[in-house]
Backbone as ProteinMPNN parsed JSONL, in Angstrom:
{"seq_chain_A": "XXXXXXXXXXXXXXXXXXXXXXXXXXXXXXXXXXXXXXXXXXXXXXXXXXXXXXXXXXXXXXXXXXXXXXXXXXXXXXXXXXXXXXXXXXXXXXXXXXXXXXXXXXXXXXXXXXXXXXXXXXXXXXXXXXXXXXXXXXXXXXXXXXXXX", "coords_chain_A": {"N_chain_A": [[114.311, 134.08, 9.061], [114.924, 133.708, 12.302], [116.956, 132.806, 14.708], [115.854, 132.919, 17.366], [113.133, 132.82, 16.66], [112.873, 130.276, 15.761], [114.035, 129.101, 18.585], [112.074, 129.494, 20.392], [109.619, 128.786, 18.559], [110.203, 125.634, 18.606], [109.515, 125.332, 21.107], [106.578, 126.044, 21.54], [106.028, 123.793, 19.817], [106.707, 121.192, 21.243], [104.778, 121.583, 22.94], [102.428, 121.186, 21.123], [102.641, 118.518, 21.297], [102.397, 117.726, 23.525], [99.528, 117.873, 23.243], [98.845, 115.967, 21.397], [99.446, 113.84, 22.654], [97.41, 113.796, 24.353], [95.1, 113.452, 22.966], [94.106, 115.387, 21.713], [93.939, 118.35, 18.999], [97.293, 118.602, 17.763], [98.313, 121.385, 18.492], [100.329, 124.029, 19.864], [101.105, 126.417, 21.252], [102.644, 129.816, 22.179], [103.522, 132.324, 23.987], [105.725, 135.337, 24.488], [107.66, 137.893, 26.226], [109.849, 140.794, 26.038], [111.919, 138.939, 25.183], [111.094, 136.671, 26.654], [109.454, 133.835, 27.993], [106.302, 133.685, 28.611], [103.806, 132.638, 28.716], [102.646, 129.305, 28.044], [100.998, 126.956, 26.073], [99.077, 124.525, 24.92], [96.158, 122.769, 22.727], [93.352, 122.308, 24.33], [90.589, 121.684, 23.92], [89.029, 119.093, 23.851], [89.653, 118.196, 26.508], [88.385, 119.56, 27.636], [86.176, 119.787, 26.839], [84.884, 122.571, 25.882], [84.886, 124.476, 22.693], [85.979, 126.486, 22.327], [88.39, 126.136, 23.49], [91.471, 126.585, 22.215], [94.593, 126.773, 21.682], [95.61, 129.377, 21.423], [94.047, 131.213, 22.375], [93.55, 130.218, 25.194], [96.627, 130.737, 25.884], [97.106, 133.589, 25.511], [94.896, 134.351, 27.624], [96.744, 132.991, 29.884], [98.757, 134.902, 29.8], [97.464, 137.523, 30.112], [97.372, 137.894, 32.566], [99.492, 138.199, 33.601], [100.49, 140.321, 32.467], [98.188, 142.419, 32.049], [95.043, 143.149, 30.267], [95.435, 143.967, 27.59], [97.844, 143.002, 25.797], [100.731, 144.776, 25.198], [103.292, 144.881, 23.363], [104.079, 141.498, 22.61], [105.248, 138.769, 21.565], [103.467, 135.995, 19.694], [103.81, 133.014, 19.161], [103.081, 130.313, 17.151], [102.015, 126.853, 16.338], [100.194, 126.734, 14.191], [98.528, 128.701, 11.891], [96.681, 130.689, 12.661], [93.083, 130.351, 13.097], [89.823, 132.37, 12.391], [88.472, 132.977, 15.126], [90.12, 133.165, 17.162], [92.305, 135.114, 15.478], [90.749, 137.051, 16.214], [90.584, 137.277, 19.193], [93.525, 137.516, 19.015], [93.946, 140.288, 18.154], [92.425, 141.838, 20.016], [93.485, 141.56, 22.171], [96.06, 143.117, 21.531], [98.366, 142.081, 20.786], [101.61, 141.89, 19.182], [102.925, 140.818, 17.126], [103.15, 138.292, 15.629], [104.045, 134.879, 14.782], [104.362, 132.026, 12.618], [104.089, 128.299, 12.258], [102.804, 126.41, 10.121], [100.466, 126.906, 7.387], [97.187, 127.169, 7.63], [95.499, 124.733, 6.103], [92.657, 125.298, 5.144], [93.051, 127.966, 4.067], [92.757, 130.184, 5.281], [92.413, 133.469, 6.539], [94.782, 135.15, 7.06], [95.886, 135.98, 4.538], [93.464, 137.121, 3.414], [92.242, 138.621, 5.014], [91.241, 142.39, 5.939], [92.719, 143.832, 8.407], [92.07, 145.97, 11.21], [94.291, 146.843, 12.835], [98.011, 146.76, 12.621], [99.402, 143.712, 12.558], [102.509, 142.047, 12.653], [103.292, 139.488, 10.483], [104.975, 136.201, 10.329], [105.523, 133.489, 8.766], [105.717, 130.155, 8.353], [107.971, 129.277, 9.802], [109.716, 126.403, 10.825], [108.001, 124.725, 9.258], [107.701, 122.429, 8.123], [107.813, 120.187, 9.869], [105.703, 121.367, 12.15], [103.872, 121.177, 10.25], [103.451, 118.177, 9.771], [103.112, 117.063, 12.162], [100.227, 118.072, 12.251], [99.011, 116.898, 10.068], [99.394, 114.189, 10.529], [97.957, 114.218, 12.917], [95.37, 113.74, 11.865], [95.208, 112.181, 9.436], [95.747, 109.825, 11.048], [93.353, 109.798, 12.34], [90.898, 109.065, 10.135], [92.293, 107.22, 9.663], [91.498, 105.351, 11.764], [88.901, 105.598, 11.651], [88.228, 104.561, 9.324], [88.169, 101.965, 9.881], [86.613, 101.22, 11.61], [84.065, 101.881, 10.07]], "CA_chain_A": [[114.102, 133.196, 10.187], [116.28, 133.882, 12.712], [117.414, 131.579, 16.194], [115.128, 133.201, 18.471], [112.036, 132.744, 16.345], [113.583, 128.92, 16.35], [113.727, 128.461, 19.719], [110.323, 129.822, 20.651], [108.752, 127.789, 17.659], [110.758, 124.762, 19.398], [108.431, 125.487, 22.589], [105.585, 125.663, 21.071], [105.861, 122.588, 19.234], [106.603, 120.574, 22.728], [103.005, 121.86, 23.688], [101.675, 121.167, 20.394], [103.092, 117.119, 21.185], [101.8, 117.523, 24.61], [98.681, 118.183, 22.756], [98.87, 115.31, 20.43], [99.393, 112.752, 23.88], [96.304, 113.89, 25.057], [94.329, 113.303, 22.039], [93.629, 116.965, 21.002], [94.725, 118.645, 17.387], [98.64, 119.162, 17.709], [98.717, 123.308, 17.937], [100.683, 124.814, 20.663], [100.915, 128.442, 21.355], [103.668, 130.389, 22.85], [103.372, 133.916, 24.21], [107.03, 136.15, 24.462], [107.384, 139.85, 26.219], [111.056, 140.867, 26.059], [112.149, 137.89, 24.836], [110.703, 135.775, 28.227], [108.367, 133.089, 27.976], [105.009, 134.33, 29.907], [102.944, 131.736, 28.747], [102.875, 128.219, 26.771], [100.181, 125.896, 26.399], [98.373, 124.006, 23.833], [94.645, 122.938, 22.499], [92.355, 121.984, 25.321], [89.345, 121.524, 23.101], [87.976, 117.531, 24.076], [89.708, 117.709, 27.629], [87.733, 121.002, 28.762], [84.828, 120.116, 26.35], [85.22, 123.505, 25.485], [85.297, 124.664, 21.441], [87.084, 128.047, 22.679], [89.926, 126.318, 24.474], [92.667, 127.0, 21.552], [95.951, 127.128, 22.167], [95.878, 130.81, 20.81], [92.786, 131.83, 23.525], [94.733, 129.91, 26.888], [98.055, 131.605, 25.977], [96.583, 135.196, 25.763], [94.411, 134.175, 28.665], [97.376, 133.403, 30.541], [99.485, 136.595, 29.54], [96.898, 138.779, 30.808], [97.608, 137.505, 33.994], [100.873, 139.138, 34.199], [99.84, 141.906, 31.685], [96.528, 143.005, 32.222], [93.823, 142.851, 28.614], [96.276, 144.489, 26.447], [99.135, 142.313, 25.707], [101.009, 144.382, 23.787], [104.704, 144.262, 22.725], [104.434, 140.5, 23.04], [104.97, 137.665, 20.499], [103.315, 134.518, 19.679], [104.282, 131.938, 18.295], [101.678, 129.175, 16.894], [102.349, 125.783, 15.183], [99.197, 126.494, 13.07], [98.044, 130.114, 11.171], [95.031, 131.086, 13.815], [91.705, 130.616, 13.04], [88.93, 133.514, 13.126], [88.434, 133.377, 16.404], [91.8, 133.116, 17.394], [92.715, 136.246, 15.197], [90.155, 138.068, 16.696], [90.677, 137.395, 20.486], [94.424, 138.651, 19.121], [93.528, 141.96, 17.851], [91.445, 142.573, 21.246], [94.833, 141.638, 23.334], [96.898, 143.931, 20.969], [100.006, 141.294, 20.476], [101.816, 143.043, 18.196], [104.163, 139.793, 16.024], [102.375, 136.154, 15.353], [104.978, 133.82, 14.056], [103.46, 130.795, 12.999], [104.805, 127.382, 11.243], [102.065, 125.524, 9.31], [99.705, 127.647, 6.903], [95.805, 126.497, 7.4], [94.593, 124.495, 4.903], [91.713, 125.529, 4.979], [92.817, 129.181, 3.255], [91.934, 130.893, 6.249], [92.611, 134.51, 6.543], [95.63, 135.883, 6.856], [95.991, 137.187, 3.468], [91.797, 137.728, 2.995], [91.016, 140.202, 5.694], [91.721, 143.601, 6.471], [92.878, 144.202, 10.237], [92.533, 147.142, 11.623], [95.214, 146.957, 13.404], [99.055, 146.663, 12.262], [100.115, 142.976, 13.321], [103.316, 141.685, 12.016], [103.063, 138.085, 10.593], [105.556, 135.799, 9.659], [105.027, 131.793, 8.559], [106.56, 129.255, 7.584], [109.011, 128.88, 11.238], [109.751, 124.903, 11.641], [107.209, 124.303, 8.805], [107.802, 121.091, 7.936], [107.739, 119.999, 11.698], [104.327, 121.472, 12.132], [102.818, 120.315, 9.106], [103.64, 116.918, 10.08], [102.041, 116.91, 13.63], [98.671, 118.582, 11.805], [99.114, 116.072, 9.202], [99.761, 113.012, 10.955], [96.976, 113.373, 13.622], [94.3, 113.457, 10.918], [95.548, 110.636, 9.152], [95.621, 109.053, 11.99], [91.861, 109.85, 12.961], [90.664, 109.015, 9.154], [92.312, 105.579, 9.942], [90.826, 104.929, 13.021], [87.177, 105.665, 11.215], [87.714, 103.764, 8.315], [88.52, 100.758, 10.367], [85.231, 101.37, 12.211], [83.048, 101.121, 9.67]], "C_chain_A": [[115.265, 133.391, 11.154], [116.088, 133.157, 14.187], [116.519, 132.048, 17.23], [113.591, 132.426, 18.203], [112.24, 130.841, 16.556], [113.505, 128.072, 17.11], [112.283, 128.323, 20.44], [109.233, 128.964, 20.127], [109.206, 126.23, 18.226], [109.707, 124.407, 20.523], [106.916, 124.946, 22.179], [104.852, 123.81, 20.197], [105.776, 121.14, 20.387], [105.453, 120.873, 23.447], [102.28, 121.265, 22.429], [101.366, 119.235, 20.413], [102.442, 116.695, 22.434], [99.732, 117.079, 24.133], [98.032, 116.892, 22.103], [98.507, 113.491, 21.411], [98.147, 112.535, 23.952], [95.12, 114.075, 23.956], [93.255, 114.191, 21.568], [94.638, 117.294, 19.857], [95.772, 119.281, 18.184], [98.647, 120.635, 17.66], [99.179, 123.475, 19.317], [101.18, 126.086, 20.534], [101.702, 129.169, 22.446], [103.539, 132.028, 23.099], [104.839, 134.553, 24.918], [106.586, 137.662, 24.761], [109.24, 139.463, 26.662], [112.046, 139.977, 25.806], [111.881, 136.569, 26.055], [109.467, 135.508, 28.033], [107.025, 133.557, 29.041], [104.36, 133.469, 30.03], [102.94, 130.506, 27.383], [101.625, 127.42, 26.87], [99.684, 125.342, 24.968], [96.815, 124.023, 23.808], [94.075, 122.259, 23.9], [90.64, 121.593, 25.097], [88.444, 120.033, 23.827], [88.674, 117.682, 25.353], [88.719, 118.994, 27.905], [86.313, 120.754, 28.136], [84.477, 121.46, 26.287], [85.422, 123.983, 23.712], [86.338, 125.726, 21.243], [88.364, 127.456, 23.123], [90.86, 126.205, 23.245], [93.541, 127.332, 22.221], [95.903, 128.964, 22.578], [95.094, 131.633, 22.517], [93.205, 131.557, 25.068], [95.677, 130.847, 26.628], [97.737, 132.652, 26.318], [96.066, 135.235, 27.263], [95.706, 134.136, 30.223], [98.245, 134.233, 30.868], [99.067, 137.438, 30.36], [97.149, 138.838, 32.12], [98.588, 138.457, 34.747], [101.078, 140.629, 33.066], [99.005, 142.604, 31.549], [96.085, 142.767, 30.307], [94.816, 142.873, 27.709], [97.15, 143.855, 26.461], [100.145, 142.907, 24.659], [103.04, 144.39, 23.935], [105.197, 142.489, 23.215], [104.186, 139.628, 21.361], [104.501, 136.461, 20.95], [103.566, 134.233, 19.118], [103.222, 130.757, 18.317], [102.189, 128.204, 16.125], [101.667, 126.002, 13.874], [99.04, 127.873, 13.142], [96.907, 129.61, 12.005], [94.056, 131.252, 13.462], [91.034, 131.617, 13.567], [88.844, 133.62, 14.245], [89.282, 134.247, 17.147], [92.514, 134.767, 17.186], [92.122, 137.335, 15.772], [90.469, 138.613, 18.445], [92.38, 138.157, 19.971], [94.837, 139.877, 19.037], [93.063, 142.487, 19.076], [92.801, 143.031, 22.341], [96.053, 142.718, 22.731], [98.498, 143.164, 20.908], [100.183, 141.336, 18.908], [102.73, 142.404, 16.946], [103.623, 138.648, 16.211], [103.159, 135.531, 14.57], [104.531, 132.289, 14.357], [104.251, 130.018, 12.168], [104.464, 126.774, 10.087], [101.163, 126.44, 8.809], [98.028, 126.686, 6.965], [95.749, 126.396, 6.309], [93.325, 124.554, 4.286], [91.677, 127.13, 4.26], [92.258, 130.166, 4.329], [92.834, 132.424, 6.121], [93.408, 135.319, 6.584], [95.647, 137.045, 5.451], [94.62, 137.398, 2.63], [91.613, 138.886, 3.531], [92.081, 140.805, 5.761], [91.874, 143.692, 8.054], [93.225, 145.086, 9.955], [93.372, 147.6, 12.715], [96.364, 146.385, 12.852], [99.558, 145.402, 13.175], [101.258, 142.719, 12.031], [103.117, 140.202, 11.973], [104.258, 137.558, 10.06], [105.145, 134.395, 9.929], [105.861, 131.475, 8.013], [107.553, 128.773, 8.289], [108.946, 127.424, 11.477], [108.713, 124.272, 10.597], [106.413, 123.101, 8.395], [107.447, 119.97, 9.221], [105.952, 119.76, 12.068], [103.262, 121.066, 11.34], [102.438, 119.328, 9.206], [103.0, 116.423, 11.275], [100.651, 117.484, 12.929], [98.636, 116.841, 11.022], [98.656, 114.707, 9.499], [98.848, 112.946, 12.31], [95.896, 113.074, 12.614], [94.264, 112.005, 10.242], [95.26, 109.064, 9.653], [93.974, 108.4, 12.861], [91.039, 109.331, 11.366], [91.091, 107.323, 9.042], [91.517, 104.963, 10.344], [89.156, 104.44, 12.009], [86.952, 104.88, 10.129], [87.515, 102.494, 8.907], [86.762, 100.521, 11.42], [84.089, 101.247, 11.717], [82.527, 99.718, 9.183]], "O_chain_A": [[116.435, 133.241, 10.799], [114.956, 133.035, 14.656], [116.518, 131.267, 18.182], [112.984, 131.728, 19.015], [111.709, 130.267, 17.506], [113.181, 126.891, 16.982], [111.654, 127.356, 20.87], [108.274, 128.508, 20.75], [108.202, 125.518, 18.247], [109.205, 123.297, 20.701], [106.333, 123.886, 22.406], [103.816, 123.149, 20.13], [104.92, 120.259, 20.311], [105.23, 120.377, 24.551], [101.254, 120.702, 22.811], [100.417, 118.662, 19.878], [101.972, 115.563, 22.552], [98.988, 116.241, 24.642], [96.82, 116.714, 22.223], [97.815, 112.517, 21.115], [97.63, 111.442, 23.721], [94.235, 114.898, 24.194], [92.098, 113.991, 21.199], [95.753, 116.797, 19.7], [95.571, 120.162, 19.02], [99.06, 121.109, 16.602], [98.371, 123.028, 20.131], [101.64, 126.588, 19.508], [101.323, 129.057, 23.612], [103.471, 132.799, 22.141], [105.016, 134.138, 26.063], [105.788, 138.401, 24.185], [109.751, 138.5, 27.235], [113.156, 140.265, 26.253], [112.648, 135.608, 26.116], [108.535, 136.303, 27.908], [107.151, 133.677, 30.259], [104.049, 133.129, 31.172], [103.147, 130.71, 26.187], [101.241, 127.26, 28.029], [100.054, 125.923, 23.948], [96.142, 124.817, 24.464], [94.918, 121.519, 24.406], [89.779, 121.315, 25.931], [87.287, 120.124, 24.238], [88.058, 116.762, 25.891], [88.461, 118.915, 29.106], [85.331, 121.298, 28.642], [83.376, 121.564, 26.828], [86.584, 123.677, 23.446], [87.212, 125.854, 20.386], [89.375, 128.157, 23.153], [91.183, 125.026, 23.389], [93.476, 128.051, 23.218], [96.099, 129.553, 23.641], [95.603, 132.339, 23.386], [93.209, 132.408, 25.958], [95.531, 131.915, 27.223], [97.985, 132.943, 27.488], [96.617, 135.968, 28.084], [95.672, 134.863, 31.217], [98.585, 134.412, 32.038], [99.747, 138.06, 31.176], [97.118, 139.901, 32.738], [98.589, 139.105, 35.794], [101.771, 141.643, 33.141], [99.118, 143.568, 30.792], [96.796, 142.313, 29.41], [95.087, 141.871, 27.047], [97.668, 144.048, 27.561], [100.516, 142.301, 23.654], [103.715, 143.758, 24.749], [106.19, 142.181, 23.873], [103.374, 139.787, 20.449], [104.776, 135.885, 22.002], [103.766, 134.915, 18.112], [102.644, 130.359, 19.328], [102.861, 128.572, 15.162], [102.123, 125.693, 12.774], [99.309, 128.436, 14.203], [96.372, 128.502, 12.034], [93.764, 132.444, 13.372], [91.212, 131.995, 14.725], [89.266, 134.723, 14.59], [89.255, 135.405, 17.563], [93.024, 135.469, 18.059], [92.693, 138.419, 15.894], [90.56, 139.764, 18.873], [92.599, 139.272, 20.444], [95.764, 140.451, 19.607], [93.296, 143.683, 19.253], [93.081, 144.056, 22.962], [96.926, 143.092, 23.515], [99.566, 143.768, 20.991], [99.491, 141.053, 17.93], [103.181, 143.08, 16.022], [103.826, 138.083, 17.285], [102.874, 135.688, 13.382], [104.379, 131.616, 15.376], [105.04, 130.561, 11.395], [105.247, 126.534, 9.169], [100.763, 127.12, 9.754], [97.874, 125.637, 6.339], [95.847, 127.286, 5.464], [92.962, 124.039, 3.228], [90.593, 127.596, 3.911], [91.289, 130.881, 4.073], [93.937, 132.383, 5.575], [93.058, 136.429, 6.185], [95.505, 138.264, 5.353], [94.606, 137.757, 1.453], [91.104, 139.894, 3.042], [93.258, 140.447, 5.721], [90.879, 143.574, 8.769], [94.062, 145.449, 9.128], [93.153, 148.605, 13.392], [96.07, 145.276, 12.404], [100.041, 145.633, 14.283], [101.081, 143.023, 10.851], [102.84, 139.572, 12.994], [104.802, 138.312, 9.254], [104.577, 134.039, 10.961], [106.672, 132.088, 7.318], [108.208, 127.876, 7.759], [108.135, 127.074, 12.335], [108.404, 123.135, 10.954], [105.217, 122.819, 8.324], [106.719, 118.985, 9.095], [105.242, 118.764, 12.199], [102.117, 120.719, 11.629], [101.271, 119.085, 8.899], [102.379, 115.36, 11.276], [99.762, 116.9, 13.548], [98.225, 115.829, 11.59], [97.745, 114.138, 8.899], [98.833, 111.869, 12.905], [95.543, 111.895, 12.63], [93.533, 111.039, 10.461], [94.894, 107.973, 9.217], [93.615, 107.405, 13.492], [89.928, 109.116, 11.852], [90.427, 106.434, 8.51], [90.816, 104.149, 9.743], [88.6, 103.357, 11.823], [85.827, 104.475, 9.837], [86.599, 101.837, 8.412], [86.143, 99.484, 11.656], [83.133, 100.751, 12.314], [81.336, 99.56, 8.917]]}, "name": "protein", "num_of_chains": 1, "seq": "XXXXXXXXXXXXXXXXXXXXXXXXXXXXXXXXXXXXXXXXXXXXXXXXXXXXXXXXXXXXXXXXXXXXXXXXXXXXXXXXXXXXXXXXXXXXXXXXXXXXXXXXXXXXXXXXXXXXXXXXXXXXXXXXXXXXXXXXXXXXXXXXXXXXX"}
């Protein structure tokens, strides 16, 4: 783990809280070329009415902007391990290091599939942090519903 990955995961997490305000799942998503922020944002899912708007899918989205399709020698950084989708729209953009904090509980893919392409992963950045914002909106929504019926 080293102070860069740190700070970056830092960022992300301040989108993932932004996220959390606005009563979407806590994940923010950080995109890095040369060590310079390009793009930050979080989920957008219930404000865009949108199922695609992921953190993971804006960030890239806004990268390309200033990188054209291919994004590559760029890192992200994710509160949460990236859902299929997610992994897939990153393989297309070619970002070439995903440093994430919180492992899906749901067992999702990282160490199932084969990519055919060489990304570098590392997890586990701020873990505790991120776990706790996943954690603690659910909880929170599982309240709400019991109290409702």
């Amino acid at each position: 783990m080293s102070f860069k990955d740190i700070h970056f995961m830092k960022i992300a997490i301040k989108e993932a809280i932004i996220a959390l305000k606005n009563n979407e799942i806590p994940i923010g998503a950080v995109i890095t070329y040369n060590n310079f922020v390009i793009a930050k944002t979080h989920n957008l899912t219930e404000s865009l009415n949108n199922s695609t708007a992921h953190a993971e899918i804006l960030a890239i989205n806004i990268a390309s902007n200033f990188l054209g399709k291919k994004i590559r020698k760029c890192v992200m950084y994710i509160t949460l391990e990236p859902c299929l989708m997610c992994i897939g729209a990153i393989l297309c953009s070619r970002i070439e290091k995903i440093v994430f904090g919180a492992s899906n509980t749901k067992g999702f893919l990282l160490n199932k599939i084969k990519l055919h392409t060489k990304i570098i992963f590392v997890s586990g950045i701020m873990k505790n942090k991120c776990e706790s914002l996943i954690q603690d909106f659910f909880l929170s929504k599982r309240i709400k519903y019991k109290k409702n019926i």
